[in-house]
C-alpha positions as CSV (number, residue, x, y, z in Angstrom):
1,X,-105.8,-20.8,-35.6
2,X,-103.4,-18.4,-33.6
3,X,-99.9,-19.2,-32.7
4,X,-98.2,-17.2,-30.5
5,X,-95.1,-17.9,-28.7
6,X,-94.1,-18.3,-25.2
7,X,-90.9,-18.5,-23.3
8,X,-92.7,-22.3,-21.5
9,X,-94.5,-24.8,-23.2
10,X,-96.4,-24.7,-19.0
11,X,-97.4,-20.8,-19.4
12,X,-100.8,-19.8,-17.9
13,X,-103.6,-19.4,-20.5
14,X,-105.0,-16.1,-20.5
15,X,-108.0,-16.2,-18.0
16,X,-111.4,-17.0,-20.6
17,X,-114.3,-19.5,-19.7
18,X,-115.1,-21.6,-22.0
19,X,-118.6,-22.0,-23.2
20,X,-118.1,-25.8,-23.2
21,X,-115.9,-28.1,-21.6
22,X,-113.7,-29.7,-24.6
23,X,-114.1,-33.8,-23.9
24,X,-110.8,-36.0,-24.6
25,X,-112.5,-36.7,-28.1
26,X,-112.9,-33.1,-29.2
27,X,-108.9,-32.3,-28.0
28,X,-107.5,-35.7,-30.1
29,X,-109.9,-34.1,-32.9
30,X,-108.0,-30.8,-32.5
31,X,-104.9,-32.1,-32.5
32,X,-105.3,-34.6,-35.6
33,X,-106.5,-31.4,-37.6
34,X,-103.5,-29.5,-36.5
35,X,-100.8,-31.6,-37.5
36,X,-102.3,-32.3,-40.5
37,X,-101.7,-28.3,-41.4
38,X,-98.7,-28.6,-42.9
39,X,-97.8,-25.1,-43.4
40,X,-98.0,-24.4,-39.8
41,X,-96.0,-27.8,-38.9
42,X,-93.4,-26.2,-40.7
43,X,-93.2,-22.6,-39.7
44,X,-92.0,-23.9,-36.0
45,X,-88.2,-23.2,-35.6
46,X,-86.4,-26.6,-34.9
47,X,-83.1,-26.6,-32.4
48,X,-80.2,-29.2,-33.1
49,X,-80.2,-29.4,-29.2
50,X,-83.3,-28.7,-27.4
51,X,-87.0,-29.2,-27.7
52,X,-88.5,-25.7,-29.1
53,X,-92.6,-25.1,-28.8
54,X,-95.6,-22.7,-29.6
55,X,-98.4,-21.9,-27.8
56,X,-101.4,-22.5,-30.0
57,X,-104.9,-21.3,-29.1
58,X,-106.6,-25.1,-28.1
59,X,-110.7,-25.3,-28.3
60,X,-112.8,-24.1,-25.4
61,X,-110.4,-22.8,-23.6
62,X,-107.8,-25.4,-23.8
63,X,-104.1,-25.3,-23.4
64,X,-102.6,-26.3,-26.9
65,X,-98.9,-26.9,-27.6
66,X,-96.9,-27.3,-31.0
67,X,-93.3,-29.3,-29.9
68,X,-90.2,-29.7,-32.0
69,X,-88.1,-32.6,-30.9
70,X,-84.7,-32.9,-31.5
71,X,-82.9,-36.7,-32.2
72,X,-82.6,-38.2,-28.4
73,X,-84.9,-36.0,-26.5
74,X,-87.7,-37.0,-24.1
75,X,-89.9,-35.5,-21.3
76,X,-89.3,-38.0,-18.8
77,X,-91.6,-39.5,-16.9
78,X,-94.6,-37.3,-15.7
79,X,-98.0,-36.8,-16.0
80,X,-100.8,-33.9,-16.0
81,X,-102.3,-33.9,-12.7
82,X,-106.0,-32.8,-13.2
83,X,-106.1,-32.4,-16.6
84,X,-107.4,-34.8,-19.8
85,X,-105.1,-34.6,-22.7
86,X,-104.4,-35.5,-26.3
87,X,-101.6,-34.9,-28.3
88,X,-100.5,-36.6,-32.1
89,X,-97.5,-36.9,-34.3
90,X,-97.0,-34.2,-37.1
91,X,-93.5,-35.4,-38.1
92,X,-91.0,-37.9,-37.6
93,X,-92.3,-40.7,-35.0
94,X,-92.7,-40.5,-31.2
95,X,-92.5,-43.4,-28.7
96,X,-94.6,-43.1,-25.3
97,X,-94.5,-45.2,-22.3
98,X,-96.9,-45.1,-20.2
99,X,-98.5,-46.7,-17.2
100,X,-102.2,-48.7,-16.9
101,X,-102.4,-47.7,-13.6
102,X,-104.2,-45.0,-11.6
103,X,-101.5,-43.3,-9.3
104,X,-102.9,-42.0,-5.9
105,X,-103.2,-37.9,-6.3
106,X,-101.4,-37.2,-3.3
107,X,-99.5,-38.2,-0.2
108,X,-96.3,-40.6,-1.5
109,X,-93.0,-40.2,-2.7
110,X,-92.3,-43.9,-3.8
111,X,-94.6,-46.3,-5.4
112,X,-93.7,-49.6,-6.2
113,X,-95.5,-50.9,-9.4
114,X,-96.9,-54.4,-10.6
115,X,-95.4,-56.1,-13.7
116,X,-97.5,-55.8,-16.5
117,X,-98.4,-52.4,-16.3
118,X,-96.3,-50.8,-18.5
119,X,-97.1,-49.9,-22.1
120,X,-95.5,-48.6,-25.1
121,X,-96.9,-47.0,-28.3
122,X,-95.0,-45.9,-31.4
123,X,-96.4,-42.7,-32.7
124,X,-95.3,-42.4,-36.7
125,X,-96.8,-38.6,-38.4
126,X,-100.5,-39.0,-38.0
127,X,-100.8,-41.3,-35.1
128,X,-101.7,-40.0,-31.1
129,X,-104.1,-40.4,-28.3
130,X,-106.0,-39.0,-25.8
131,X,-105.6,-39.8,-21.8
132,X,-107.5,-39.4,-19.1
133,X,-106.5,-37.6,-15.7
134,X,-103.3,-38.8,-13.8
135,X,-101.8,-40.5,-16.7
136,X,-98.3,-41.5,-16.3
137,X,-95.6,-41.2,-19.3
138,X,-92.8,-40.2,-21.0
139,X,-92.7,-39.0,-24.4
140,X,-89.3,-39.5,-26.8
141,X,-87.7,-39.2,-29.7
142,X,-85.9,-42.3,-30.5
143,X,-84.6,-41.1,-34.0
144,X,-80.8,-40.4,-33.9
145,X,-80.7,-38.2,-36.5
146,X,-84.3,-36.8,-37.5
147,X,-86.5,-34.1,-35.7
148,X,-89.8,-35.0,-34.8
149,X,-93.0,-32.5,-34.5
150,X,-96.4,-33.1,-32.5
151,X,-99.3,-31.4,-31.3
152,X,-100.8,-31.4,-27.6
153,X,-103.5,-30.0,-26.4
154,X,-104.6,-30.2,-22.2
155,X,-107.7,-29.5,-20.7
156,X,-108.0,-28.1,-17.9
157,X,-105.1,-25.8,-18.6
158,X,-102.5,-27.9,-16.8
159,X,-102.6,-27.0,-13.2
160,X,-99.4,-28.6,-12.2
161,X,-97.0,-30.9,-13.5
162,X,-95.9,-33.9,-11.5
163,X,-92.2,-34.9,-12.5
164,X,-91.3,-38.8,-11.3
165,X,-87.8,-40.9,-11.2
166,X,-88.2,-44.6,-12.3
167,X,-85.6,-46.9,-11.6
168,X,-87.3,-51.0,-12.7
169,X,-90.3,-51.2,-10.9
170,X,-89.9,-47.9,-8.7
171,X,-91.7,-44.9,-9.1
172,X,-90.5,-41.8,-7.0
173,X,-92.3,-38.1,-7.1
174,X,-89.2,-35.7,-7.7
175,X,-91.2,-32.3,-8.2
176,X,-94.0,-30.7,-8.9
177,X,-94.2,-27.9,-11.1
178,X,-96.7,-25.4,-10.6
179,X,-97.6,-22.2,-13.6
180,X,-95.8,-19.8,-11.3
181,X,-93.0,-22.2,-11.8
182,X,-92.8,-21.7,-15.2
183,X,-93.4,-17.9,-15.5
């Protein structure tokens, strides 16, 4: 496995076609096998303040991520556009939100949801998943005093990044985040 590192954990993957499409399965597979590599969970450099990252060289062509994450930090909520995804904790535990419901692509700035469609997961070291396109989250670290590390892994390599507000039950698009964006 390669690691490399990369000023964005959103950098265009070097241009390479991959002889077959990794499924949802085979990126969760990649990523449980990562984390459990201890001396590479290690090796990435953790900040007291900020989320740090690696770029890791994903199966066929995927776009793999290593993530530190400090006490109190979170994405926010967003999701992945086009692109299935897995990702599992290496250290410390994660929690995820998420929504079970499909989000219309395009064309709206405010959604209101339904009750019952939010769900919550604690991730502990050793526990993830895999999503499907358009999935909706936010991904934290409750701990207040202890890093946590995971693995990601996105295929397509993410195409854009949609970046949402929620406020109860209202969902508003706030940006979308494109790989020249993050260059």
């Amino acid at each position: 496995m390669s690691v490399s590192p990369s000023a964005s954990p959103f950098a265009s993957p070097p241009a390479a076609a991959p002889a077959q499409v990794p499924t949802q399965a085979d990126l969760l597979d990649f990523v449980r096998r990562t984390a459990a590599d201890a001396e590479l969970i290690a090796s990435l450099p953790l900040d007291p303040e900020g989320r740090t990252w690696v770029r890791l060289e994903g199966p066929g062509g995927s776009e793999a991520w290593l993530i530190g994450w400090p006490p109190g930090t979170g994405t926010g909520w967003h999701d992945h556009a086009e692109s299935v995804g897995a990702f599992v904790t290496a250290s410390g535990e994660l929690k995820e939100n998420s929504l079970a419901a499909r989000l219309p692509a395009d064309g709206w700035k405010t959604l209101e949801l339904t009750d019952g469609v939010d769900r919550e997961r604690r991730l502990p070291a050793g526990k993830g998943r895999a999503f499907g396109r358009h999935h909706v989250h936010e991904v934290l670290n409750e701990s207040a005093d202890r890093h946590a590390v995971s693995v990601h892994a996105y295929y397509p390599p993410l195409p854009q990044i949609r970046r949402y507000s929620r406020v109860g039950q209202v969902l508003r698009l706030e940006q979308v985040e494109r790989p020249e964006d993050w260059q």
